[in-house]
Every structure is written in C-alpha cells, then in structure tokens.
C-alpha positions as CSV (number, residue, x, y, z in Angstrom):
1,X,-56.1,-0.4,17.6
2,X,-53.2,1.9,17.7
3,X,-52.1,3.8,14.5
4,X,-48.3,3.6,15.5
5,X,-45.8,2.4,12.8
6,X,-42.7,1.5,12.2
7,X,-41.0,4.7,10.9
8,X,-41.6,6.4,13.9
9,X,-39.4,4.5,15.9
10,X,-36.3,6.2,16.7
11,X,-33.4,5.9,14.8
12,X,-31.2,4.0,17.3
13,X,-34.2,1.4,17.7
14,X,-34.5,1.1,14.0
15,X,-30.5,0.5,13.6
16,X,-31.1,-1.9,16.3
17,X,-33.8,-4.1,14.0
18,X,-32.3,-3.3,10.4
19,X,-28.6,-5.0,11.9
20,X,-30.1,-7.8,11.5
21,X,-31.3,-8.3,7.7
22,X,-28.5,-9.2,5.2
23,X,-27.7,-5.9,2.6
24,X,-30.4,-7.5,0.3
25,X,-33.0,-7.3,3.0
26,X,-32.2,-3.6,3.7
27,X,-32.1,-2.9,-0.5
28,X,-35.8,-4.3,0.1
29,X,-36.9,-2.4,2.8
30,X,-35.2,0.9,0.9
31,X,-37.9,0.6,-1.7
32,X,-41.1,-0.3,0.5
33,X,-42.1,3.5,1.2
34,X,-39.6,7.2,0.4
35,X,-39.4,7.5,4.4
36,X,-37.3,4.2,4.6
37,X,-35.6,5.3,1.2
38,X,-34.6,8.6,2.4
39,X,-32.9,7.3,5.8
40,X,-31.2,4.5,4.0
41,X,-29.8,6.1,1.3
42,X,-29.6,9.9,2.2
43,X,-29.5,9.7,6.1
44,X,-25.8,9.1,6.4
45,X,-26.3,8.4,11.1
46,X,-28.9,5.5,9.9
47,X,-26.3,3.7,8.1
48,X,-23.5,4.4,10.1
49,X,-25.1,2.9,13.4
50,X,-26.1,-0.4,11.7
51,X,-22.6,-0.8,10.3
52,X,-20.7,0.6,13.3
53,X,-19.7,-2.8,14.3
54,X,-18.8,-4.0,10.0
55,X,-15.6,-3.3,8.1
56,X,-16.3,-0.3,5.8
57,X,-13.2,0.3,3.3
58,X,-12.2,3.8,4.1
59,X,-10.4,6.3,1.7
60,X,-7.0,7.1,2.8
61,X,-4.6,9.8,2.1
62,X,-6.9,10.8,-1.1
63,X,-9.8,12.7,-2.1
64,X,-13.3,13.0,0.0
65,X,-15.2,9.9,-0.3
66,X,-18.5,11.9,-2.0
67,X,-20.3,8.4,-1.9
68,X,-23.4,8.0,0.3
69,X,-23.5,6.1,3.8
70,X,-25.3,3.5,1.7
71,X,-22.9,3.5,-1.4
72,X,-20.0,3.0,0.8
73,X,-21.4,0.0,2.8
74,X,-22.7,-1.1,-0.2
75,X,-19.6,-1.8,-1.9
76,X,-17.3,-2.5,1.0
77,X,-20.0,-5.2,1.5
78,X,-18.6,-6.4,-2.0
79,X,-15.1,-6.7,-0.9
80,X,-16.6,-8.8,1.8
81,X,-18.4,-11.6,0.0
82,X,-15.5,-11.0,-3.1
83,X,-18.3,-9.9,-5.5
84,X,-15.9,-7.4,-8.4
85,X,-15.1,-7.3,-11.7
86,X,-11.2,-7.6,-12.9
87,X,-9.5,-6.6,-16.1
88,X,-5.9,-6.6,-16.5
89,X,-4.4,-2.7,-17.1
90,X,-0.6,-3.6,-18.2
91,X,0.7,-6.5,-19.8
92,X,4.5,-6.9,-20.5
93,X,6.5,-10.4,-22.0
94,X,9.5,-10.1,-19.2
95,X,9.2,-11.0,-15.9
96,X,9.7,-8.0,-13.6
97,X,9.6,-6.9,-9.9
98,X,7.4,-4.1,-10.2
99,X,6.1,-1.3,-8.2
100,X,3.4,0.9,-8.3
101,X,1.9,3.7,-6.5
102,X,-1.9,5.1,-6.9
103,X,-2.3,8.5,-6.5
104,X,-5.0,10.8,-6.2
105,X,-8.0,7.5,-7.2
106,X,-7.0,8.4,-10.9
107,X,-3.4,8.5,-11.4
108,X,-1.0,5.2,-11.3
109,X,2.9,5.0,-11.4
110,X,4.3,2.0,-12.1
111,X,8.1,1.1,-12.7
112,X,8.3,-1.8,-15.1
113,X,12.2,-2.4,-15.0
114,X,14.4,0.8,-15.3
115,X,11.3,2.4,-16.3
116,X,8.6,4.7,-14.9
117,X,5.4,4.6,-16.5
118,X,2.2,7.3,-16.0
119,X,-1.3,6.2,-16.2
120,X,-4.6,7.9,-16.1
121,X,-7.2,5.8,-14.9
122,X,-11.0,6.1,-15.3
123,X,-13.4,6.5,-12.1
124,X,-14.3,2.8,-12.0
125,X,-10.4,1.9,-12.3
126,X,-11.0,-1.1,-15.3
127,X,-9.0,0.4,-18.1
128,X,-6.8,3.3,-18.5
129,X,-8.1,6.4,-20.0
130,X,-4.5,7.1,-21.8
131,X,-0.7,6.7,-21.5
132,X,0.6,9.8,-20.1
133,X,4.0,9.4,-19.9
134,X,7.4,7.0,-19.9
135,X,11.1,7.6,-18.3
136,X,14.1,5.6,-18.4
137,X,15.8,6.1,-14.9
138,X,19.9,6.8,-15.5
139,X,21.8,3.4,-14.9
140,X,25.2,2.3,-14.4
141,X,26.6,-1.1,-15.9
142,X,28.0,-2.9,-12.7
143,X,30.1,-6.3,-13.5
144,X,27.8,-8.5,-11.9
145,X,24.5,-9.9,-12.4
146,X,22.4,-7.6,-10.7
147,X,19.8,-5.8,-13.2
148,X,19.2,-1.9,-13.4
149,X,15.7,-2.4,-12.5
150,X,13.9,0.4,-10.4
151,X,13.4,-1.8,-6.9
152,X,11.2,0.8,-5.1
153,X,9.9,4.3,-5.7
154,X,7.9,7.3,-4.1
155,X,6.2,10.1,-5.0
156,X,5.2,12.8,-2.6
157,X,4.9,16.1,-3.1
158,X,6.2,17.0,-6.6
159,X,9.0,15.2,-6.2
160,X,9.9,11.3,-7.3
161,X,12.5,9.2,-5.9
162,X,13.7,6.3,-7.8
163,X,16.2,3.6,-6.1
164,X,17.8,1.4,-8.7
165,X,19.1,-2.3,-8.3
166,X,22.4,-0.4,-9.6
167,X,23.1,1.0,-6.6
168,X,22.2,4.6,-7.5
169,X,19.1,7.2,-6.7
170,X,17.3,9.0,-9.6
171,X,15.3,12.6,-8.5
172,X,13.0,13.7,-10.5
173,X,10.6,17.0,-10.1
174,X,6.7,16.5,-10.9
175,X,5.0,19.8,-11.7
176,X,2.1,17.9,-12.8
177,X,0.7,14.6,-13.3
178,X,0.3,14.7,-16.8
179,X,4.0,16.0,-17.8
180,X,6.8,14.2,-17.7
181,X,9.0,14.9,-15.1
182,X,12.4,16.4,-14.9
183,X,15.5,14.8,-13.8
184,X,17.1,17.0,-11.0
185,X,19.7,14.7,-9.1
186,X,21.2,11.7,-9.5
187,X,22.8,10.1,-6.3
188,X,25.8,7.4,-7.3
189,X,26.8,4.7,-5.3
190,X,24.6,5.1,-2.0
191,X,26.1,2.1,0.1
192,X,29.3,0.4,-0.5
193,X,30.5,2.5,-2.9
194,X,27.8,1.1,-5.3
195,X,28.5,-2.8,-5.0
196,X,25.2,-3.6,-3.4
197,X,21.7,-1.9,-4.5
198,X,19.5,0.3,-3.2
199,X,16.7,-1.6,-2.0
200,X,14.2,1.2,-0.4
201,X,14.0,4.9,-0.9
202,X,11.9,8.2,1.3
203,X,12.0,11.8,1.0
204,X,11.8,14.0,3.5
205,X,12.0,17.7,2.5
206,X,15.1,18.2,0.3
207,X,16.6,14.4,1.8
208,X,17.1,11.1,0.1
209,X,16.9,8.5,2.9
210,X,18.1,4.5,0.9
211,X,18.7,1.6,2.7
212,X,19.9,-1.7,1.1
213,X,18.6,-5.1,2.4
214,X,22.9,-6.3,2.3
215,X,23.8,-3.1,4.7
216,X,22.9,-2.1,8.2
217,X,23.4,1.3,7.0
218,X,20.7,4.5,6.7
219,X,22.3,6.8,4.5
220,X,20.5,10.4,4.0
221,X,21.4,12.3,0.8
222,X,20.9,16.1,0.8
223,X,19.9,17.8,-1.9
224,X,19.5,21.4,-1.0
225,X,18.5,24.5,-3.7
226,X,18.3,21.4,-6.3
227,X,14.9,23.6,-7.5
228,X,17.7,25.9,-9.3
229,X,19.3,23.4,-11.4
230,X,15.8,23.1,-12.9
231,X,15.9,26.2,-14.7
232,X,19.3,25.0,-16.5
233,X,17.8,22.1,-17.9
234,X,20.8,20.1,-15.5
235,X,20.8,17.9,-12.6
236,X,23.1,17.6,-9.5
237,X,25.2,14.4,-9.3
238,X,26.3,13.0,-5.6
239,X,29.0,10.9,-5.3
240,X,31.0,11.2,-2.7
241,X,30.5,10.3,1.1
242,X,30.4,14.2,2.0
243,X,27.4,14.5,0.8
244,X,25.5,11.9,3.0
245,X,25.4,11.1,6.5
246,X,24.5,7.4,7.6
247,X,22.8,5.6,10.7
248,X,24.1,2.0,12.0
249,X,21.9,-0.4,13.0
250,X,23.5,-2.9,15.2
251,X,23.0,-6.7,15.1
252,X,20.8,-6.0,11.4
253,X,22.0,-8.0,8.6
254,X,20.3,-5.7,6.4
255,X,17.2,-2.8,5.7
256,X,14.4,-3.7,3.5
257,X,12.0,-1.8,3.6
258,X,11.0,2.5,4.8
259,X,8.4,4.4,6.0
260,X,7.7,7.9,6.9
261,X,4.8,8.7,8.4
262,X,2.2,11.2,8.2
263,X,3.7,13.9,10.2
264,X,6.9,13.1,8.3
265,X,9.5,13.1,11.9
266,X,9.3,9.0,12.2
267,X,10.9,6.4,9.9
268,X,10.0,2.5,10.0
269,X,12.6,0.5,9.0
270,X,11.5,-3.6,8.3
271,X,14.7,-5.4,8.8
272,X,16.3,-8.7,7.8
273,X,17.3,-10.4,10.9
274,X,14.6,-8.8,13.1
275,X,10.9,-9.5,13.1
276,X,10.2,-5.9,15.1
277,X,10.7,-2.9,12.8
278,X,13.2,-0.1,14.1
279,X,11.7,3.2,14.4
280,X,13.8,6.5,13.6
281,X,13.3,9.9,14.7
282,X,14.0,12.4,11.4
283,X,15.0,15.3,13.6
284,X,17.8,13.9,15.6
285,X,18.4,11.1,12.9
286,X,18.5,8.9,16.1
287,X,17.0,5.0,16.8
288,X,13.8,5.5,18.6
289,X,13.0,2.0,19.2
290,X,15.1,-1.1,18.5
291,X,14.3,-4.5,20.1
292,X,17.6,-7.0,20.6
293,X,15.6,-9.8,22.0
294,X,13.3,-9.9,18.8
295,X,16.5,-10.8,16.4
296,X,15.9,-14.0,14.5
297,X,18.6,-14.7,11.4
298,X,15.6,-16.2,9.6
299,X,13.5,-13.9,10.1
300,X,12.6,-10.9,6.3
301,X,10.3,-8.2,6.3
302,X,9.3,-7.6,3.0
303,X,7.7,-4.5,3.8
304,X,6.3,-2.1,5.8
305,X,3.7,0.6,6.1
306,X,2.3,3.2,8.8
307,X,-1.7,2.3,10.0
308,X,-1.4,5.7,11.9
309,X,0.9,8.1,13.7
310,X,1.0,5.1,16.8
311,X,1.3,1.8,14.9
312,X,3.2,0.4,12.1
313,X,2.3,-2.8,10.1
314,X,4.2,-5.2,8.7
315,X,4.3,-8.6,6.5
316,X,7.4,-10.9,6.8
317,X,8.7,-13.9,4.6
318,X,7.1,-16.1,6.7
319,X,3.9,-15.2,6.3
320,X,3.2,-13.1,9.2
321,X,1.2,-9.9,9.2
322,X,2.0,-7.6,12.3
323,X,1.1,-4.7,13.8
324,X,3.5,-2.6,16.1
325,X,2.5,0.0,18.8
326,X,5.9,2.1,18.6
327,X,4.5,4.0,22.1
328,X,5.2,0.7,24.3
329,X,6.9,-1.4,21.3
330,X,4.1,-3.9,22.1
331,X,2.8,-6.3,19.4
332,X,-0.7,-5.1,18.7
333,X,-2.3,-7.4,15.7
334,X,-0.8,-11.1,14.7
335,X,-2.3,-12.6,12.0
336,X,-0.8,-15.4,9.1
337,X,-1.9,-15.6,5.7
338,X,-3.9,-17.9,5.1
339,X,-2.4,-20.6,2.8
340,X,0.8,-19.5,5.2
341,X,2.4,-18.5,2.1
342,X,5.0,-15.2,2.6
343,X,3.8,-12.2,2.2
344,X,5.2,-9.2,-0.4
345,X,3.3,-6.0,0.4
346,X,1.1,-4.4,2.5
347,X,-1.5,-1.5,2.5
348,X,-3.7,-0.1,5.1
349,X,-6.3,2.4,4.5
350,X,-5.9,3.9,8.4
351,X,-9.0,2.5,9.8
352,X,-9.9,-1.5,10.1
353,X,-8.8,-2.9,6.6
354,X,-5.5,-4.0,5.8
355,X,-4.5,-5.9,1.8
356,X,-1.9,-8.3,1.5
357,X,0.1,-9.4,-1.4
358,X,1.1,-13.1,-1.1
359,X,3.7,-14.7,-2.8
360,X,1.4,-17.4,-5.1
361,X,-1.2,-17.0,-7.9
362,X,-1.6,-13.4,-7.8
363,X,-3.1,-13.7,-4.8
364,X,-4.3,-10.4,-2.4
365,X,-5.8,-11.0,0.8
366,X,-8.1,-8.9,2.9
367,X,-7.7,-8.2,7.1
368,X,-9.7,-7.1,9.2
369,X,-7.6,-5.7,12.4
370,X,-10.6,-6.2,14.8
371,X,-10.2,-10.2,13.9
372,X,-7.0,-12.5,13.3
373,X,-9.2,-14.1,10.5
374,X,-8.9,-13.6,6.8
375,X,-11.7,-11.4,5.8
376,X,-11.6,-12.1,1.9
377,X,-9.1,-13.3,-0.7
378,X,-8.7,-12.4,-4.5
379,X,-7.1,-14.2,-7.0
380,X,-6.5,-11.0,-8.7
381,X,-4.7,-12.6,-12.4
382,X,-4.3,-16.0,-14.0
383,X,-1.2,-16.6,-12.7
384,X,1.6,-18.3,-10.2
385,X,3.4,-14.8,-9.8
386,X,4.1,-13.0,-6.9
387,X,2.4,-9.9,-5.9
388,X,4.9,-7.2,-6.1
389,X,3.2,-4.3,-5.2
390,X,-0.3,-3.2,-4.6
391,X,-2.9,-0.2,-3.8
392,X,-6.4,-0.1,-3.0
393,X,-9.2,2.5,-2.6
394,X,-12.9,2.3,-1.1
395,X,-13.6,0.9,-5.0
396,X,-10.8,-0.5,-6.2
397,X,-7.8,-2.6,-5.8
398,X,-4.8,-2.6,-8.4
399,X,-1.7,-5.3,-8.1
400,X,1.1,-5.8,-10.1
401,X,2.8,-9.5,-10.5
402,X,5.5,-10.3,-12.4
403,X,3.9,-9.7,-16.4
404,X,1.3,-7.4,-15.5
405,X,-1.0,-5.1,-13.3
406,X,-4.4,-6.0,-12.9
407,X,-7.4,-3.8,-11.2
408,X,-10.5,-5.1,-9.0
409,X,-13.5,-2.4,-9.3
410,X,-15.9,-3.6,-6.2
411,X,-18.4,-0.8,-7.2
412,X,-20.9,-3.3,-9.3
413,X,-24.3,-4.6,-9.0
414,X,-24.0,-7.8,-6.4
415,X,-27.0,-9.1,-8.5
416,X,-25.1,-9.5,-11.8
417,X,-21.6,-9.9,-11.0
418,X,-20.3,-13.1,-10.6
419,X,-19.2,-14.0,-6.7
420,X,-15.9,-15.4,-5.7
421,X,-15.5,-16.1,-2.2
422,X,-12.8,-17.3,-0.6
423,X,-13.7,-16.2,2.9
424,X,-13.2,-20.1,4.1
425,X,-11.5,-21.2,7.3
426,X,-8.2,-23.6,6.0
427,X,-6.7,-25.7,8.6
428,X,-3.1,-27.1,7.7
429,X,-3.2,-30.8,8.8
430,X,-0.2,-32.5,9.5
431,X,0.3,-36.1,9.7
C-alpha cells in the first residue's frame, strides 16, 4: 500500500484538480489539514494558477492591494455571482448631473451642481467617516437656460480642474486632501466666447485642455508660475484668446469627452458624430489618429477612458462599449449593454474588468474584455436615474445618479449576504 498523499503533489498538479471545485469547495478543503490552509490562503502561486484563467478585480492607479491571493479571489468571486452589501453615501432633493472621482480607496470628490464636495470614506466604503470639505465653483449668469453646474472635473496631482455648464474653468490647488483647496485661476469664456459650455476638462502640467460637445474645437489654457499668486491669497483670470491655443477637428460636430493617459503625451477625445475616438499627441498638439470613414451623425460617446498606454475604451449613446488599439486604430473589444440601453460612463481597472453606467435604474454593469458577455449587473439604488458617474476598486464600487451616490462593498461573507444575480443571457425578440 503506498503512503503517498495528496499534498505532495506538485503545485501545478494540485492547481490542475482544485480548478475544478466551486470557491466553497476550495474554503472546504482550506480547513481539512494547515498544509492545504497554508497554500491556499498564504501561498499567493497556488491561487494565482487556479484563477489564471478567472476575472480577478485588480487595483488600479491606487495603493498596493495588501490582500491575500485568496482574499482577492475571494471577493472578486463576489462581484461575479453579485453577492455585496449597498448603502447610499449622499442624498440630495434636486436632480443633478453629477461627478465623482475616488481617490486614493478613501477619499471621494463629488460635484453636486456648482459644488465640490470632499469625503473620507472608511476601508469597507459603506458610510463616510466625515465631511471634509465644500466649494462653490465661480459662475457667471449667462441669458439662457443653461445651469452653472460643474459638468466634469479632475484631480491629479494637487491640482483640480473644474469645467462649468457656464462656459468657464475654475483651478484650484490641493495641498492636502483634508483642506480645502485654493482657487488659483479662473479661465472665462473657453469656446465661443462663453455661449456654449464646457463640457470636459484635463490637465497636463501647468495646461487646461476643455472641449465642449457644440464645438470641434480643443482649446489649451496656460497657466504658467500660477503657484505664485498662491502666496497673495489671488487667482489669475483668462479671458482673452491670447492666452489659449486651439486644435480643429474636421467633420466633428462636437467633443465630449478627454483622456490623458498614463504617460501624460496622448489625449482621447470621444466625439459626437464619430464612433472612433481621435487621439492627440500633447507634445506637438497634433491629431494622431482620426478615422473619416467611421463618422456617423447619430452616432455620442458619452465618455471615454484609457485601459492602458495601447488601447482606449469607450461607451456610446447607443449602447455600445468599445475598445480601440490606437497602434493600428483597429477595433479591439465590441460589446452592447445588455438591456441595450445607452451607456453614461466607463471605468477600467487596466487588466480584464471594465464597469458600465447605463442610462436606467441605477444600473452598473460588469465586462469582462476576454468575453463580449455581460459578466454581472447591479442595480446599485432604488431608482430610474441615470448613472452619471462612477468608480470602483478590488472592494468597492461607488455611483452617483441623479439624487444621490450610492457604494457597493463586495468584501462580505458569501454565506450571509444576500445574492443578486443578474448574470442572465437576455435575448431581444422582435416580432
């Protein structure tokens, strides 16, 4: 009789067998003897080859992921089978566009009409610790019915960018999360002498780029040695067209959305009138890529974000999320939302998962880029609204409709927590 046993198979053979029990299985087998514990939960190879071929939510752009191999397949496992717990963090009595941007896994900026809000957010995202801080972006009253509302904002590197339904840009410097920041420009009437709004807004370096979805126009703002009106407690106002420079993009009806990527020398611009994005190059403020044959009038792309320094991704009006390889300008990833409802937003994490905002209850939806088909879909509030904006972590996902932002925490016990999944095939039949 031989005295071999299972634990002294190789690794590669065990990852071969364990691929196929479900996560309960392999919380099972974790607590049959230490040896199977220890290269579950603390052997971080074990677990990586028996999920080589799964989507694991990556962190992106933010601090180290310090779970375990385990922890991490764990809960992306939980975004899978849409096993969370949601709370709603903001509630307001207006209906708003808003925007956010999640920072750092604890901090959230959110613009609630001409407003920028601060949060601080616990680890497990459900509540906020505290209010840190408010500011009412500078407006100016236009005779027509647009709103001074904050349409889109950015934060990188100590330094926001605001761009207003008004028309103008509002610069602010950050010196830290938890103080409110200081106004240090205020850019005027960015296209068409103010008569349509700015729409999108990037920074690069000491350089407002805003585009407007009513004007074929990039318009870069510079804002050189603005660090020295600091001191003074003043702010630098721009206003005239010698202090911008501005890029024409023929046959576009309009610019919706920007980009810039990692290595900050490429902008993506989505386009109205276009369902391929144009690419930029910063340096020589020159069109990289622009594809004629791809212009459709009925064609809105509601926004746009890098997956990596090679490929941009994209969701459209008509439901559509793309993915563009701007080395051959070569469609890469096609995929429709499910309920082929249009799409709002769009967040990657850089490796296989990709969250959609859809335009109907609250709704996000889940990709994975190695399959066309819908991975997972949350219903994320109690509502009809839109999703604006949204954000998402290895843990969490946050989204803000139209009266409030609400957060998903997928780190919770699959054994107590209620499961909602949505992962179904839908078929539209037509008659």
């Amino acid at each position: 009789m031989t005295t071999n046993s299972l634990i002294q198979l190789p690794l590669e053979v065990l990852a071969n067998i364990v691929i196929h029990l479900e996560l309960n299985d392999i919380r099972n087998l974790m607590l049959t003897c230490k040896t199977f514990h220890g290269l579950i939960v603390n052997e971080n190879i074990f677990m990586r080859l028996i999920f080589r071929n799964k989507l694991v939510l990556q962190n992106r752009g933010r601090q180290h992921n310090s779970y375990s191999w385990y922890n991490r397949c764990r809960i992306s496992h939980n975004w899978q089978k849409g096993i969370y717990r949601n709370k709603v963090l903001v509630q307001h009595n207006t209906n708003y566009m808003p925007w956010l941007q999640f920072l750092h896994s604890d901090t959230l900026y959110l613009s609630v009409g001409s407003e920028l809000k601060c949060y601080s957010l616990t680890r497990k995202g459900l509540i906020p610790c505290n209010f840190l801080w408010s500011i009412t972006v500078p407006t100016v009253r236009r005779n027509d019915i647009r709103t001074n509302d904050i349409s889109r904002f950015v934060v990188r590197d100590g330094v926001i960018v605001c761009g207003n339904r008004d028309g103008n840009v509002s610069v602010y410097e950050l010196n830290n999360d938890r103080q409110r920041p200081n106004l240090i420009s205020h850019i005027k009437n960015c296209h068409e002498n103010g008569s349509i709004e700015v729409s999108a807004v990037e920074r690069i370096c000491n350089t407002v780029v805003t585009i407007s979805q009513n004007s074929p126009h990039i318009c870069y703002w510079n804002y050189d040695d603005y660090r020295n009106h600091t001191t003074n407690k003043t702010h630098t106002t721009f206003s005239s067209p010698d202090s911008m420079k501005t890029i024409e993009i023929s046959h576009a009806k309009g610019c919706r959305c920007v980009a810039l990527n990692n290595s900050q020398d490429k902008l993506a611009i989505g386009l109205n009138g276009n369902s391929k994005p144009i690419i930029v190059d910063v340096n020589m403020s020159t069109p990289l890529i622009y594809s004629e044959e791809t212009v459709c009038s009925q064609h809105l792309t509601r926004d746009i974000q890098w997956h990596d320094d090679n490929s941009v991704i994209s969701v459209s009006h008509s439901g559509k999320l793309q993915m563009i390889d701007v080395r051959s300008n070569d469609l890469a990833y096609d995929a429709t939302d499910p309920f082929l409802s249009s799409l709002f937003c769009v967040k990657t994490d850089g490796n296989h998962a990709v969250v959609v905002g859809s335009a109907e209850y609250s709704r996000c939806v889940l990709f994975d880029l190695r399959s066309t088909h819908h991975v997972q879909m949350f219903f994320t509030q109690k509502k009809a609204s839109c999703v604006y904006s949204l954000d998402f972590d290895s843990t969490r996902l946050i989204a803000a409709a139209d009266r409030g932002v609400a957060a998903l925490n997928f780190n919770v016990n699959h054994l107590t927590t209620q499961v909602r999944d949505y992962s179904q095939t839908f078929e539209v039949i037509r008659g």
